[in-house]
C-alpha positions, 0 to 999 in steps of 0.5 A: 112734652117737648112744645115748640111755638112758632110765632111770625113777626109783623113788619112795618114801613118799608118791608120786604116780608108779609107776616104769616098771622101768628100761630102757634103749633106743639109737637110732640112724640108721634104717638098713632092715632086708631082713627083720624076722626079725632081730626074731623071731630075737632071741627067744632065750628061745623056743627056750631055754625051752620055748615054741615046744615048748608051742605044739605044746600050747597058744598061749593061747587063752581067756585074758584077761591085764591089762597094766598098764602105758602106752600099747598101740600097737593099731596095731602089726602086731605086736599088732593085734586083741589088745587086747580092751579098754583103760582109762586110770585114772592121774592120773600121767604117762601119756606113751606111751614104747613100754614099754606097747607093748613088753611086751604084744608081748612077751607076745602078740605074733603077728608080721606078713606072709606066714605072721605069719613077720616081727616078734615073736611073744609066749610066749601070740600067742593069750591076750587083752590088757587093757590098763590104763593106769595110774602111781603108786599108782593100780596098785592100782585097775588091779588091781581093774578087771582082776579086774573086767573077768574076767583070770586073770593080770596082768602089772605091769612096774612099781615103786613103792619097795622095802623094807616095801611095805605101810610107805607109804599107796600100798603099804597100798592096793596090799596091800589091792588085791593081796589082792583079786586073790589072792582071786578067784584070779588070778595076778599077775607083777610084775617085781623092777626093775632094781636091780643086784642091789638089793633088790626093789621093789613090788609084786613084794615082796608075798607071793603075787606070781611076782617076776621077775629079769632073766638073759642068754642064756647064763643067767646073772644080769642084772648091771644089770637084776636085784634080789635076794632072798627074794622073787624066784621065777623068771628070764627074758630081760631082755637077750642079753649083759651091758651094755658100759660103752660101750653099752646095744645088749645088749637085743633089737629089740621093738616100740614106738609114740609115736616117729614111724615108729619101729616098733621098737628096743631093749628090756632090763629085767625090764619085758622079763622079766616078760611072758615069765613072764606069758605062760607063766602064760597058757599053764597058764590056756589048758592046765589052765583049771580049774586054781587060781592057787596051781597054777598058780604051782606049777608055774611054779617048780617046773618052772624050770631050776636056777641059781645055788646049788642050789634055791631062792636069792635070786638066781635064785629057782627059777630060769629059766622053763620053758613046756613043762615047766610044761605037760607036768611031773606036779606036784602040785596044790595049794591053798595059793599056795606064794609065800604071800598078802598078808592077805586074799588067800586063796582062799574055801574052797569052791574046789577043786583041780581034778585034771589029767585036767581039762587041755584045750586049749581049741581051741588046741593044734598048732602054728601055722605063722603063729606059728612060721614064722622062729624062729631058733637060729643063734648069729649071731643071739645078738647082733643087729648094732649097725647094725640098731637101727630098722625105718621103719613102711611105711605102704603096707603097714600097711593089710595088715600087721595079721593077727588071732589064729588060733582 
């Protein structure tokens, strides 16, 4: 087997260029697939975290979520009609490599075909994507344009150097722009990098941001695709299985674009774990949509699952990310951000702590069977087959292909 990594840098002071969190993809010969569950069946972290449970309650609807990222394939059967608006604000490198196109599936993706059964759905297939194309320190104003533009999370599967964020002019401005978002009480997701247990990279440092890291599917730490420290609050799926020395096929099947016909392949990172978090963030906005941020933040880390030492640690944070108990769980409310905020990201005082009574489910809530139709808990689909690495885009079917959200 031909295996080609793809691994982006993490620039320091004075960069032009944001890093994409490192990932690692495999290609290989385009050997067809009978059927694309083998896509939905490697979502493990649906069934292992609550999410297909919280479907029952909420997929989503009424949320706008900023993706910032690269290139979103609108095309992809798997996203069609989820992108609602789109903006290119980089001066940067802004080639599309599929990470874009992979993260916001992994997000709120609804699947293709008969019942939406095929391909991947995301943790919130019915919230709103945005989508920012942005690099280098322009991170920043994409933060802005999507508070703008009316988000209540953002997801930013991206680094920009770790250590003191706001030691460099791109991180002061990226502090000043975080602060903004903080203020106008929006939640942001940022993914730790890919850093071997490292330090973690900005702009998940910041304070007020939900920094995530990367586990496996028997819930331990991601060895390679993981960062460490008192900044790190919760963990998701970033892989199946640890790495093997000899090959980089321990991610999982998403979607991508900018490769030809190639419609998906390997996917592994925090980039992958954190619109997982976002999208269970998107879910809370969906259930509870008066909720403040800081609430909202509270109860994604205080209904995680323990692991590593006991409560918080630097390794796992809170631990791993539990959609159902985050909507269902008695949590208090509160009203200041339990991660902290960056100066000048408090929220104005006249804003309220809404109480609980106040969660609807905006028309949203039971179960789609378009959504849920295919998830798969067999243990063979733990691993997928190394030979079943890319699905060729059929082109007489992608005219039908492409089915819109629900309600």
């Amino acid at each position: 087997m031909r295996t080609r990594r793809c691994y982006s840098r993490i620039f320091g002071r004075g960069s032009t260029l944001l890093a994409l969190v490192a990932f690692s993809l495999v290609f290989a010969p385009h050997i067809p697939v009978s059927s694309a569950d083998n896509i939905r069946d490697g979502e493990y972290w649906l069934d292992a975290y609550g999410i297909q449970k919280a479907w029952a309650i909420t997929q989503g609807g009424g949320v706008a979520v900023g993706v910032l990222d690269l290139h979103i394939d609108q095309s992809h059967p798997d996203l069609a009609g989820q992108i609602s608006r789109a903006v290119v604000l980089s001066s940067g490198d802004t080639r599309d490599t599929g990470h874009g196109t992979s993260v916001a599936a992994i997000l709120s993706g609804h699947g293709h075909g008969q019942n939406q059964a095929s391909g991947m759905v995301g943790v919130a297939p019915h919230a709103d994507l945005l989508s920012v194309v942005n690099t280098g320190g322009d991170v920043g104003a994409g933060v802005v344009w999507a508070v703008d533009h009316g988000v209540t999370v953002i997801n930013i599967s991206q680094v920009s150097g770790v250590g003191d964020c706001g030691a460099f002019v791109s991180g002061q401005e990226q502090q000043r722009d975080i602060a903004y978002a903080e203020s106008h009480d929006v939640v942001i997701v940022a993914g730790v990098g890919n850093a071997d247990g490292g330090p973690v990279g900005c702009p998940a440092a910041f304070p007020g941001v939900v920094a995530v890291t990367g586990v496996v599917k028997d819930g331990s730490i991601d060895k390679h695709n993981s960062a460490a420290g008192p900044q790190v609050a919760v963990a998701a799926a970033s892989a199946t299985t640890q790495q093997n020395p000899n090959t980089t096929t321990n991610g999982y099947l998403a979607p991508t674009s900018g490769r030809g016909d190639l419609l998906y392949e390997w996917f592994q990172g925090t980039s992958g774990a954190t619109p997982i978090v976002a999208g269970v963030a998107a879910l809370i906005r969906s259930r509870y949509p008066h909720m403040n941020a800081a609430s909202v933040i509270n109860r994604i880390i205080r209904t995680a699952t323990d692991k590593g030492a006991p409560g918080r640690d630097d390794v796992y944070g809170y631990g791993i990310v539990n959609a159902y108990d985050a909507l269902t769980e008695n949590i208090p409310d509160v009203i200041e951000n339990p991660l902290g905020h960056v100066p000048g990201g408090e929220v104005p005082a006249a804003s309220t702590v809404p109480t609980q009574a106040e969660a609807s489910n905006g028309g949203d809530s039971g179960p789609s069977t378009a959504v849920i139709t295919g998830v798969g808990a067999a243990a063979a689909a733990a691993v997928i087959t190394v030979a079943v690495v890319a699905i060729r885009r059929d082109r007489r079917r992608r005219g039908t292909a492409g089915v819109g959200k629900g309600p």
